[in-house]
C-alpha positions in Angstrom: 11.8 -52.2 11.3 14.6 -54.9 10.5 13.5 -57.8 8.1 12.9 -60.4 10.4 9.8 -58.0 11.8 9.1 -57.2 8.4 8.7 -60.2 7.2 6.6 -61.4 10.1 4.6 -58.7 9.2 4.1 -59.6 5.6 2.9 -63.3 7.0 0.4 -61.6 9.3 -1.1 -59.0 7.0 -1.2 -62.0 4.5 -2.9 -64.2 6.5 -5.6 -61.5 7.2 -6.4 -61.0 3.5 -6.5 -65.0 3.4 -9.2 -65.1 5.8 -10.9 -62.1 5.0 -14.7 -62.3 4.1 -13.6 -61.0 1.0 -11.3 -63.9 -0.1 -14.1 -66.5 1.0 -16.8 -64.9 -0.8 -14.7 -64.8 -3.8 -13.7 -68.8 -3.2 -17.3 -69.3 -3.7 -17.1 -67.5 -7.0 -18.2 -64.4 -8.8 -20.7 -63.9 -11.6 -22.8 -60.9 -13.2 -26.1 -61.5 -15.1 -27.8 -59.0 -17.0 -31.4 -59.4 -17.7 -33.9 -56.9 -19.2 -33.9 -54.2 -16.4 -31.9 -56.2 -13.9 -28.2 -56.6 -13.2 -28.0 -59.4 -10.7 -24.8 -60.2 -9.5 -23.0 -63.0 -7.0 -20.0 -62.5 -5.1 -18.5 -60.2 -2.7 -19.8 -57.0 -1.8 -18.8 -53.1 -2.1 -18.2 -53.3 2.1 -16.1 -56.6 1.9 -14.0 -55.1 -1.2 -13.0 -52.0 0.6 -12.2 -53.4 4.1 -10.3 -56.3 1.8 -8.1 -53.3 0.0 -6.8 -51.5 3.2 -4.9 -54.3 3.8 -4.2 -55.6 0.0 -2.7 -52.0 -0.8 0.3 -52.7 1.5 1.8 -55.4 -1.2 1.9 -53.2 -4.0 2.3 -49.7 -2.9 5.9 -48.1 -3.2 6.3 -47.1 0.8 5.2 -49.6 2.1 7.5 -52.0 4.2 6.0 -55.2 2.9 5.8 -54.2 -0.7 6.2 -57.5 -2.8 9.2 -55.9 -5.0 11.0 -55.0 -1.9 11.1 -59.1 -0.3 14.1 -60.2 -2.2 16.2 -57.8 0.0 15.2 -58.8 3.3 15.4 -62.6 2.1 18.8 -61.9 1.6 19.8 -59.8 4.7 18.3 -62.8 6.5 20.4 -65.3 4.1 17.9 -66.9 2.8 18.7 -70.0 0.7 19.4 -69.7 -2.8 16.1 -71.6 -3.5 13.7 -69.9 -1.6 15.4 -66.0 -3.7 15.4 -67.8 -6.8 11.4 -68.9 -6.4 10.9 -64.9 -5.1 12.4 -63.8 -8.0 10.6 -65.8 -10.1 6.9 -64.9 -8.4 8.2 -61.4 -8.7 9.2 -61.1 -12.2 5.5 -62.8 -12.9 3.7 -60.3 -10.8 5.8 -58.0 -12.7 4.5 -59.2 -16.1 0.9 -59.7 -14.9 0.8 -55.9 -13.4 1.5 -55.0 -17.0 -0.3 -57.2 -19.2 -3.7 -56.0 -20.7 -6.9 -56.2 -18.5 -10.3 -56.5 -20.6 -11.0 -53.0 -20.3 -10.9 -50.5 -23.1 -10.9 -46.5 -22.4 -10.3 -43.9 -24.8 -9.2 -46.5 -28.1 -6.2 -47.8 -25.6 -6.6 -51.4 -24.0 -5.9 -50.3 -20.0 -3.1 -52.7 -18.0 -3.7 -54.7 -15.0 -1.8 -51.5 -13.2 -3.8 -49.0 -14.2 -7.1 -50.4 -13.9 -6.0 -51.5 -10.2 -4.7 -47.7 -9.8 -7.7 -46.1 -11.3 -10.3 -48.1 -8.9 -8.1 -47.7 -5.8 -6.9 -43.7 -6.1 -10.0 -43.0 -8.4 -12.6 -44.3 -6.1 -11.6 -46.6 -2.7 -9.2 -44.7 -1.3 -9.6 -42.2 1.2 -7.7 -39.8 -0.9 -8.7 -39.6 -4.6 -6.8 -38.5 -7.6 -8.5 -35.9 -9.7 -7.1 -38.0 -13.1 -8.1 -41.5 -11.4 -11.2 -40.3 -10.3 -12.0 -38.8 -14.1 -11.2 -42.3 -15.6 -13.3 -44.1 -12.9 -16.4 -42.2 -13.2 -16.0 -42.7 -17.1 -15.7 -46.5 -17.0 -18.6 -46.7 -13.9 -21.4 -44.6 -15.7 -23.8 -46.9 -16.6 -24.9 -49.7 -14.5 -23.7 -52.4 -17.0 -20.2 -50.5 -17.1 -19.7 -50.6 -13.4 -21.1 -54.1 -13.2 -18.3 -54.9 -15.5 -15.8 -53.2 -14.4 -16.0 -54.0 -10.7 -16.2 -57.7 -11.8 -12.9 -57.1 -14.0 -11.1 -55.5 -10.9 -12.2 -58.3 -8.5 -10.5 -60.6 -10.9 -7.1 -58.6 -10.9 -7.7 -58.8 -6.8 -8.1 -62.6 -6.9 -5.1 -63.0 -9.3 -2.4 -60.6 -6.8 -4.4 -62.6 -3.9 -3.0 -66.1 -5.1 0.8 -64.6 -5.9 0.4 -62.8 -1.9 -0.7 -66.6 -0.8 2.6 -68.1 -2.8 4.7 -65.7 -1.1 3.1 -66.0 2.3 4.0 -69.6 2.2 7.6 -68.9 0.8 8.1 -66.6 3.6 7.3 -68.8 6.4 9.3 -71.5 5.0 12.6 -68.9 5.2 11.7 -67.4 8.3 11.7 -71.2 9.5 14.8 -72.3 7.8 16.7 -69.3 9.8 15.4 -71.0 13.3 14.5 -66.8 13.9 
């Protein structure tokens, strides 16, 4: 695949997650309430999150062609302005940070990152594959109903964070692909 496809395909898989029912559900908002003996909760649902995540894994995973990290070199093979890298370098290095920063969760006395608790619910749970380790840690943070509650709510934020930096770098991208007249 040479970038010009590849890139193309980063706008088309974008705009997919854009209009997902996913991504409108979660425009609307998200909320959890726990009552007495009820857990009632607002926002997208378990079917919307999983057919959202077979496309939202293709930004982030390390083989894939339209992998985030991986942009900057097909904005340059297409020469792309110094601009339009300098603003993908910069949404980069901020995924980078965000990826790494602390999410709200907790497990075993260690505050979990952004990465791991997006790992952890993909490999340890969603995906069709799981990972014995991932899916250890998931079950632990998901055994009482309160805990999954939270915890699902916690990774649909992380989702809705990557979701805006994939929008940025959607519009980015079409604005280069333009500029080369390809």
């Amino acid at each position: 695949m040479h970038s010009k496809e590849i890139l193309e395909l980063f706008i088309i898989k974008a705009d997919k997650l854009l209009a997902s029912s996913f991504s409108k559900e979660m425009q609307k908002g998200q909320r959890v309430e726990v009552g007495k003996e009820v857990i009632d909760y607002v926002g997208p649902t378990e079917e919307e999150l999983d057919a959202f995540l077979l496309t939202h894994r293709l930004f982030f995973q390390r083989n894939e062609p339209i992998r985030v990290n991986n942009l900057h070199t097909h904005y340059e093979i297409l020469g792309a302005g110094e601009s339009e890298v300098s603003q993908l370098k910069e949404i980069q290095k901020w995924i980078f940070t965000y990826w790494h920063s602390d999410s709200p969760l907790v497990y075993g006395g260690s505050r979990i990152n952004n990465w791991e608790f997006y790992q952890v619910f993909l490999y340890g749970d969603l995906a069709h594959k799981n990972n014995y380790d991932n899916r250890k840690k998931f079950k632990d943070w998901t055994r009482t109903t309160i805990s999954k509650e939270e915890s699902y709510f916690d990774f649909r934020q992380i989702l809705g964070v990557t979701l805006m930096v994939i929008a940025q770098l959607k519009y980015l991208t079409e604005s280069v692909l333009l500029q080369q007249n390809i």
